[in-house]
Residue, then its C-alpha position, 0 to 999 in steps of 0.5 A: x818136808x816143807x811145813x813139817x820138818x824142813x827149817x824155816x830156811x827149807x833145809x833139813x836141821x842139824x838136830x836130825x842127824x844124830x836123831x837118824x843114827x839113834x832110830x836106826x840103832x833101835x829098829x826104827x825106820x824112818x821114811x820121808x814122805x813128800x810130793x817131791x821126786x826121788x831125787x830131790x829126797x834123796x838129795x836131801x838125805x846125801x848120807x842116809x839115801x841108801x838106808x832109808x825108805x822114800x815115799x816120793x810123788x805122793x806115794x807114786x814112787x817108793x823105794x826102800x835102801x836104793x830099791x824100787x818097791x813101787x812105781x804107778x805109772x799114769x795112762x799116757x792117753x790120760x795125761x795128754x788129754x789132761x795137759x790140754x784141759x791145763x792149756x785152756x786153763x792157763x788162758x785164764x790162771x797163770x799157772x805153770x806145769x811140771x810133768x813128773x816122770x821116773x827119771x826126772x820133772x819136765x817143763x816147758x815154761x821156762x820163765x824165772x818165777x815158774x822155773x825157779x819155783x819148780x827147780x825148789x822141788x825137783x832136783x832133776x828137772x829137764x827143759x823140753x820145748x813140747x811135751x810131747x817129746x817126752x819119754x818116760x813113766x809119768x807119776x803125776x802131773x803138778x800145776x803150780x797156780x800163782x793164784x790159788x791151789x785150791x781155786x785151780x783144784x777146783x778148776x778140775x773137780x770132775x777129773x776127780x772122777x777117774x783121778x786123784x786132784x789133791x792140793x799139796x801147798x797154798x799153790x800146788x795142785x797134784x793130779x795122780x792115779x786113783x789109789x795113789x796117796x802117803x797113806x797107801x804107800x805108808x800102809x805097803x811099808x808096814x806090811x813089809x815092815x811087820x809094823x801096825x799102825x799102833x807102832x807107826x807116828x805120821x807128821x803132817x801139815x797140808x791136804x796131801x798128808x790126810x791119808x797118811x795121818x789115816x795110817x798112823x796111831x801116832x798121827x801129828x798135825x804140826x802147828x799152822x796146819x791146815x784146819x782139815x789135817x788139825x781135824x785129822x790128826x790125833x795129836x799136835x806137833x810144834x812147829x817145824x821152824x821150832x823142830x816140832x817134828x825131832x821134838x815130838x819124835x824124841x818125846x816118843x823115844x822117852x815115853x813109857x807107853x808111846x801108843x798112849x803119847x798125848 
């Protein structure tokens, strides 16, 4: 979404509108792929939330025309522990923590710089006073670092031992289960679909994008993304402030051979 195909305001363009309604017409699923919670894709697709596919929390949450196809809940022993390791963390960053569950985000810091940072990505999100309180499945835990994202990762290097550590944007760092990514998620949806990766184009603009870009023939690093996805990616995208992703899309529709797109 952000630095892929939201505008340089954070909005969804105009252009992908009618783009939505001409893929549809030709079999074409389209599914955003995000670190966001369901609610906050779906929000953003009011009109189209019940027919398209959403891989949320960073494929810990996928659900296809208002159906679950998957949900990876964490081990509650694990996220406890984990949330302790982040309070003796914050005595040295400030950073702040958002519990990711089915229903809805939860936090505990309710300052205006973390809570209003927070409620840009998560459109239910809930105020507790401990988390302990809370009851519900956990998909992920982020942690937003005023400093650095990959400082903070770094921070938690060896919970990369039994978890995932990844860094979503400059100051986000998600921590999820082992085996949940896009691009596990985007592989289940071309099962489903009967689709391969030869017929499937990923966009992709920061760390949290690699695996899927992995799934994808058609893989497409937007300009300005990190060097690791540039890497990554088959294929350049113009910028998503220049609609590189509707661009790029409607130059495969126009393409004789779109497998061979360059």
């Amino acid at each position: 979404m952000d630095g892929t195909l939201l505008d340089a305001d954070g909005r969804v363009p105009d252009a992908l509108w009618p783009l939505l309604e001409e893929l549809r017409a030709r079999d074409i699923h389209f599914a955003p792929a995000s670190g966001r919670q369901l609610a906050t894709l779906q929000e953003a697709f009011p009109d189209h939330r019940d027919e398209l596919v959403f891989i949320a929390e960073n494929g810990g949450y996928v659900v296809r025309a208002g159906e679950e196809v998957s949900s990876v809940a964490m081990d509650r022993a694990f996220v406890e522990a984990l949330l302790a390791r982040l309070t003796d963390l914050a005595a040295r960053e400030d950073l702040g923590v958002v519990l990711c569950g089915k229903e809805s985000a939860y936090i505990e810091r309710m300052d205006a710089a973390f809570a209003d940072e927070a409620a840009k990505y998560y459109a239910r999100l809930s105020h507790v006073s401990a988390f302990a309180e809370v009851d519900d499945q956990i998909l992920k835990v982020a942690v937003y670092a005023f400093s650095d994202g990959e400082r903070v990762a770094g921070a938690l290097a060896d919970v990369r031992e039994t978890h995932q550590v990844v860094v979503s944007g400059a100051h986000w760092v998600d921590v999820m289960n082992p085996g949940v990514n896009k691009g596990v998620a985007l592989t289940a949806l071309q099962r489903a679909l009967g689709v391969g990766p030869e017929n499937t184009a990923a966009f992709g603009d920061y760390l949290n994008d690699l695996e899927m870009l992995d799934a994808a023939h058609l893989s497409f690093a937007m300009a300005g993304a990190h060097p690791d996805v540039v890497d990554r990616a088959r294929f350049r995208a113009p910028s998503h402030t220049e609609e590189g992703v509707i661009t790029t899309i409607r130059g495969l529709l126009e393409a004789k051979d779109p497998a061979s797109f360059a």
